[in-house]
N, C-alpha and C positions, 0 to 999 in steps of 0.2 A: 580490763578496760584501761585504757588510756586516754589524756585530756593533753591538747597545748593551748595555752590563751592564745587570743588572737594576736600578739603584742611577739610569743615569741613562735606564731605561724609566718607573722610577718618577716620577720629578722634573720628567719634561723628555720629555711624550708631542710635543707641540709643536715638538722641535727648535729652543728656545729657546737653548740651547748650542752649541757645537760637541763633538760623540761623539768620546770618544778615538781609535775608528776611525779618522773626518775627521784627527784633528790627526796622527796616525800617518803620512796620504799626505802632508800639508802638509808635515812632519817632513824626510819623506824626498825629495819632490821642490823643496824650499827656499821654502818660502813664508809668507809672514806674514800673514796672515788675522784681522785684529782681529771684534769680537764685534758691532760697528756694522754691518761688512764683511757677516760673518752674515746677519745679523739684516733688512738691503734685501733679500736675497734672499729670496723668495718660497719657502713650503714646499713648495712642488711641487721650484722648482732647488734649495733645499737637500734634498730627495731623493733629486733626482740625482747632487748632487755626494756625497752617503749611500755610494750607490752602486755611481759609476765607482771602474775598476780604476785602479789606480797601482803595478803590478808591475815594467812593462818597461819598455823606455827608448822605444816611443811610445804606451804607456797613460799617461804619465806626463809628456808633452808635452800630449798629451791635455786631461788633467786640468788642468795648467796654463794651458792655453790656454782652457779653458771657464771657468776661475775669471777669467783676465785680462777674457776679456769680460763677467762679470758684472760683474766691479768696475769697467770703463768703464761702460756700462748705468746701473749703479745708482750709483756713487758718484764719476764722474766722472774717475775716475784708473784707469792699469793696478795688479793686485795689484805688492804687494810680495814684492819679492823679497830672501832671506838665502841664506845659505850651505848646500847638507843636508846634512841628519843623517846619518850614518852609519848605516845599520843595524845592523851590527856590533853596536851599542854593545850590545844590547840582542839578539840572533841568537849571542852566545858560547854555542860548545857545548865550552866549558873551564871554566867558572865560572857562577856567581852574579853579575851584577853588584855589585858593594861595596856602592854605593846602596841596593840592593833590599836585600841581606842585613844593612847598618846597620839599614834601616825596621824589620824582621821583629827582630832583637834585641830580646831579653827581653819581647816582645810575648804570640808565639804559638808553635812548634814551627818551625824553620831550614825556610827551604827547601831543599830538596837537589837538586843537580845533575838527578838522575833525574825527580823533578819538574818543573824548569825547563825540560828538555829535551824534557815530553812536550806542553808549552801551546804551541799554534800563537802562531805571531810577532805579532801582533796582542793577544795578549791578555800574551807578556813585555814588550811595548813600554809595554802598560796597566799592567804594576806597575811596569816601569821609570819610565814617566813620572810618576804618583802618588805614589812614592817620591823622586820631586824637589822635589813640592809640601810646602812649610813651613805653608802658610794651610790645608788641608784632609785631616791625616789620615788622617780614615775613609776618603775614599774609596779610599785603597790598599787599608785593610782590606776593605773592599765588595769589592772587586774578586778579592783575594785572597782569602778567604770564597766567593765564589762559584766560584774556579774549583777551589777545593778541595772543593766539593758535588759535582761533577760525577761 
């Protein structure tokens, strides 16, 4: 399965970005994926990589393993590799993230637990991650707006 918010279906029909979806598996299965990285690949394999699953521990080798061979392919080197993410971080079903609930201050009405707990992991990873960006704001609120239309 694949998700893109409406914010960057609008922006970014082309797959000029990488979709918070993408950076979510990158996230979680430890990978560092620059925008040049991206950007060789063809929209057909940035598609695919749309896509592929990164749930289990071999959708997720998978995943890594098709990316290492685009980035041989195309840019001459295997991907990079970091440490993953936790998904925890962002999968608490005790709390708010701090992050998210500073962002949402004096903003617009708290998110509440009941809420947080009802948005599939893919889209608390999307406020979680938006809510770490300092240069872009909106697009927490995009994000958050949207999944409060639902």
């Amino acid at each position: 399965m694949f998700y893109k918010f409406r914010y960057e279906t609008e922006s970014d029909a082309a797959l000029e970005r990488l979709p918070l979806h993408v950076r979510m598996k990158l996230d979680v299965i430890g990978v560092k994926l620059s925008l040049n990285d991206w950007l060789a690949f063809s929209i057909e394999e940035r598609t695919v990589v749309c896509h592929l699953p990164a749930s289990h521990d071999d959708e997720k080798q998978a995943f890594k393993d098709f990316l290492n061979f685009l980035c041989r392919r195309y840019r001459g080197a295997p991907v990079q590799t970091l440490t993953a993410v936790d998904p925890s971080t962002w999968e608490a079903s005790h709390e708010v993230p701090a992050v998210v609930s500073q962002k949402v201050n004096g903003y617009v009405p708290t998110i509440t637990l009941r809420e947080w707990l009802g948005w599939a992991s893919y889209e608390r990873y999307a406020l979680y991650k938006t809510a770490l960006s300092n240069s872009e704001p909106e697009k927490f609120f995009a994000v958050l707006d949207e999944l409060r239309q639902r």
